[in-house]
C-alpha positions in Angstrom: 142.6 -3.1 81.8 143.4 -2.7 85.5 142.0 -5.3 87.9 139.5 -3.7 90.5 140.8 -3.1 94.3 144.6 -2.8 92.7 146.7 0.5 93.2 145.5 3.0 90.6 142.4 1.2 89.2 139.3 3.6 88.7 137.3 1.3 90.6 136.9 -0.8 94.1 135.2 -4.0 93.6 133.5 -4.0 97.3 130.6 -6.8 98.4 130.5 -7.9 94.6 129.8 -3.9 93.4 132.4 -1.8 91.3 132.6 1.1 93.0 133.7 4.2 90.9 136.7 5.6 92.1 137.5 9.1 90.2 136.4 12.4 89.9 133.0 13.5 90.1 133.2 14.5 86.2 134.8 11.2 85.6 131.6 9.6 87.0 129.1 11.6 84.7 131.3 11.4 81.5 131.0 7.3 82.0 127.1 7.7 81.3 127.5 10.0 78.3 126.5 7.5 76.0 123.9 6.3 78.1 123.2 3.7 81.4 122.3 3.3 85.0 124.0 5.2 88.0 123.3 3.9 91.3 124.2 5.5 94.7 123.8 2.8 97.3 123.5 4.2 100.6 124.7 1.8 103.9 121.0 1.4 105.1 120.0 -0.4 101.6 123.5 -1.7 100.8 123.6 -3.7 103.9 120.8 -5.5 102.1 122.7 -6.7 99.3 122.9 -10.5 100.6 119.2 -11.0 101.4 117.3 -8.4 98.3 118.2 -10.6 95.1 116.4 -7.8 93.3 118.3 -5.2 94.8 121.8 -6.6 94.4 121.0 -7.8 90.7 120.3 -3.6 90.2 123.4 -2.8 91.8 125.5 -5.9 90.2 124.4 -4.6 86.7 124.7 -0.9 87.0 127.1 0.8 84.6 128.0 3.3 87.5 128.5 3.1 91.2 129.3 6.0 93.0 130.7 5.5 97.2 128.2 7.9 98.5 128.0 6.1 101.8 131.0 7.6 104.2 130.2 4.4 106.8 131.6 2.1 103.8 134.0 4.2 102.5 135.6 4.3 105.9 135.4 1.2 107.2 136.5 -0.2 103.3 139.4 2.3 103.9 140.2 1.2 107.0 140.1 -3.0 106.7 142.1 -2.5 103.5 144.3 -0.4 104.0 143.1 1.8 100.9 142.4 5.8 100.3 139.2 5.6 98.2 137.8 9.0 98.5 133.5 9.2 99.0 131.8 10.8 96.3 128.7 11.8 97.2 125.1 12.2 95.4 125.0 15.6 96.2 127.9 16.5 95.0 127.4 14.3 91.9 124.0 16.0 91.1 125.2 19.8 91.8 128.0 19.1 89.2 125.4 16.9 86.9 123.1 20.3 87.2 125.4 22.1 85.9 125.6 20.3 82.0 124.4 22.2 79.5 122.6 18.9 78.0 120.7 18.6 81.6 119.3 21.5 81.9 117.5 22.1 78.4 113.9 21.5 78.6 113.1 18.5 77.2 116.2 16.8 77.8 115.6 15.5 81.2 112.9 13.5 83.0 112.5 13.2 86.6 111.0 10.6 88.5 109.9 12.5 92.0 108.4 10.8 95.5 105.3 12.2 95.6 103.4 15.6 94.8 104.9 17.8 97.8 108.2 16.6 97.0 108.0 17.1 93.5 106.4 20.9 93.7 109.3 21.9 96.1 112.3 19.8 93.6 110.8 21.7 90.7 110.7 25.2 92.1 113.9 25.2 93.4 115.2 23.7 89.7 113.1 26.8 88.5 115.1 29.2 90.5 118.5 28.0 89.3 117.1 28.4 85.9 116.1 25.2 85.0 113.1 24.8 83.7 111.1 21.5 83.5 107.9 20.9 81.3 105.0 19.1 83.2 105.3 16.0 80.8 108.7 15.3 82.1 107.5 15.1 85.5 106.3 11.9 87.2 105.4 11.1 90.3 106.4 7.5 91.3 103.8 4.9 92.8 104.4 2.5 96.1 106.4 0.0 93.7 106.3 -3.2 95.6 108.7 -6.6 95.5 108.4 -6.4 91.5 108.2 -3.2 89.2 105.9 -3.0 86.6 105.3 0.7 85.6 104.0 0.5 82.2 102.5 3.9 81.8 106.1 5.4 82.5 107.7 3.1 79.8 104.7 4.5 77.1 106.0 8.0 78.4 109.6 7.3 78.2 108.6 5.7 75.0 107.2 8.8 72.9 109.8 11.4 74.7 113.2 9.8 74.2 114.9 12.2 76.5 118.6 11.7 77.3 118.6 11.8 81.0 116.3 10.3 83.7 116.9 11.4 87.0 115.0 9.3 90.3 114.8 10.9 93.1 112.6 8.1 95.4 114.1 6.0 98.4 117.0 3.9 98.2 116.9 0.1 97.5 113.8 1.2 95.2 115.1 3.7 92.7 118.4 1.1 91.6 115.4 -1.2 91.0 113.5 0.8 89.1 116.7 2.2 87.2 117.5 -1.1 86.1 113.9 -2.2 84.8 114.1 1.1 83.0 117.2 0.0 81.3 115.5 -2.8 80.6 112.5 -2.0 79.5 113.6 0.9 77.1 114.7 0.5 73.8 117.1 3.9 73.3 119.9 4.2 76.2 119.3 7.3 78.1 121.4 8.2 80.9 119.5 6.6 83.8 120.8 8.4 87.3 119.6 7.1 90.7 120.4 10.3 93.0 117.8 9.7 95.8 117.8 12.2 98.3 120.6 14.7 96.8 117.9 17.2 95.1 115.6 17.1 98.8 118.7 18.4 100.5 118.7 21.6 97.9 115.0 22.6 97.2 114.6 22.1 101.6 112.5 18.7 101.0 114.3 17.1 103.4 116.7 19.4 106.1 119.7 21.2 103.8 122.9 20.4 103.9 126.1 22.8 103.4 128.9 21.7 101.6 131.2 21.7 104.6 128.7 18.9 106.1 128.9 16.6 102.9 132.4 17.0 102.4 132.9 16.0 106.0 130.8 12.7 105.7 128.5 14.4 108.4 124.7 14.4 106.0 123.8 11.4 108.0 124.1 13.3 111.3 122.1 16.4 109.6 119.2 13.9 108.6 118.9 12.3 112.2 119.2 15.9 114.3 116.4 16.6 111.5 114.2 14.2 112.6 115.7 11.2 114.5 112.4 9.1 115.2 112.8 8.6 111.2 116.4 8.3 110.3 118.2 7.3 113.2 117.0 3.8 113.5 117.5 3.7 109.5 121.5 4.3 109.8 121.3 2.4 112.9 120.8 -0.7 110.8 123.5 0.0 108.6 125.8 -1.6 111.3 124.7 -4.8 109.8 126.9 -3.9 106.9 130.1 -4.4 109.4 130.3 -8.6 109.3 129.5 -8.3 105.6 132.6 -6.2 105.0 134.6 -8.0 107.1 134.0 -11.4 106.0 133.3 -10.7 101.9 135.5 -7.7 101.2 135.2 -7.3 97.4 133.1 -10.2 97.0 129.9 -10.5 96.3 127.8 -12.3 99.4 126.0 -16.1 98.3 122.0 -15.1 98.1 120.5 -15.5 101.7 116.8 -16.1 102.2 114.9 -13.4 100.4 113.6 -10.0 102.3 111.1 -8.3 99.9 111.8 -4.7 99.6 109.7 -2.1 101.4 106.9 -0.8 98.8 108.2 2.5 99.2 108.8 5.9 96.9 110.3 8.0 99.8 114.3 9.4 99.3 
């Protein structure tokens, strides 16, 4: 098997996280026989050496994805390396677009709140996708520890083959991996945040020309910069990380409890 961060490998081992480092259908054919995709974002990533929760999701993750163009470019550009972002966006429009996805009954989705989950399901509705009520849930303000026992029992008695979550970053990889956990079948577990708000016009849209140009961050701040600049503002804390740990994983600072929080 090829070592991680060496010419050719399918993955870069960066801050202690195998990043996946194919195609987009490579990515979703890993999970076919079930496990957790994460998609950590630079705002939550940047975390990774003071969340112990957070980095153990991350660390034990069967999938991660470089979604975040601010690592991806500054990886690139400390190592010398080509690794190409894939984004959640485009993960989930190709995801979409299996067969085994979009049968009802197949999939369950794990949504941010009731707006967000009317808006996600009509516009799953209009690409012909349609989702039965019981495979919709609406995600509490999870705190430092998860504990969701009614959506185990409901996981329990529908054994559906995908969960998609679609709540705010540093969160979902949490509850993805109690989930994988906590369940006793292996469904494919994947951790797209935001992705499905930027198509059903929860949060601002964003053309394909913008994601493939690493530009979704600069969409979501124009959108509404009181919220979202500060956010990717912080992720600058993620430059000394890279630069001192490279592909290894940070030693455990003090602890920062995670924001209680269900928002993409």
């Amino acid at each position: 098997m090829e070592r991680p961060n060496t010419p050719g490998s399918e993955t870069r081992r960066i801050l202690g996280v195998d990043f996946y480092a194919g195609d987009v259908d490579g990515a979703i054919d890993q999970l076919s026989s079930g496990g957790l995709l994460v998609v950590p974002a630079a705002p939550a990533l940047k975390d990774i050496a003071c969340n112990e929760s957070y980095r153990e999701a991350l660390t034990n993750a069967d999938v991660a994805i470089p979604d975040s163009s601010f690592m991806v470019l500054l990886w690139n550009w400390l190592e010398g390396d080509s690794l190409k972002r894939l984004s959640g966006l485009k993960y989930l429009r190709q995801l979409l677009v299996r067969e085994e996805v979009r049968a009802p009954g197949n999939t369950f989705w794990v949504m941010a709140g009731e707006a967000s989950a009317r808006k996600n399901i009509q516009w799953l509705a209009s690409t012909g996708i349609a989702v039965p009520a019981g495979c919709i849930y609406q995600a509490p303000m999870y705190g430092s520890e998860i504990d969701d026992p009614v959506l185990i029992e409901r996981l329990h008695d529908l054994r559906v083959k995908h969960i998609v979550i679609t709540i705010g970053g540093g969160t979902q990889e949490r509850l993805g991996l109690y989930l994988k956990r906590n369940l006793d079948d292996r469904p494919a577990i994947h951790c797209i945040g935001a992705a499905i708000a930027f198509l059903s016009g929860d949060q601002v849209k964003i053309p394909d020309w913008a994601d493939r140009s690493y530009l979704g961050w600069f969409f979501r701040c124009v959108s509404a910069p009181a919220r979202y600049v500060p956010r990717y503002w912080s992720a600058i804390k993620l430059v000394p990380l890279l630069c001192r740990y490279r592909g290894k994983l940070p030693p455990l600072q003090a602890v920062t409890p995670p924001a209680a929080s269900a928002e993409a």
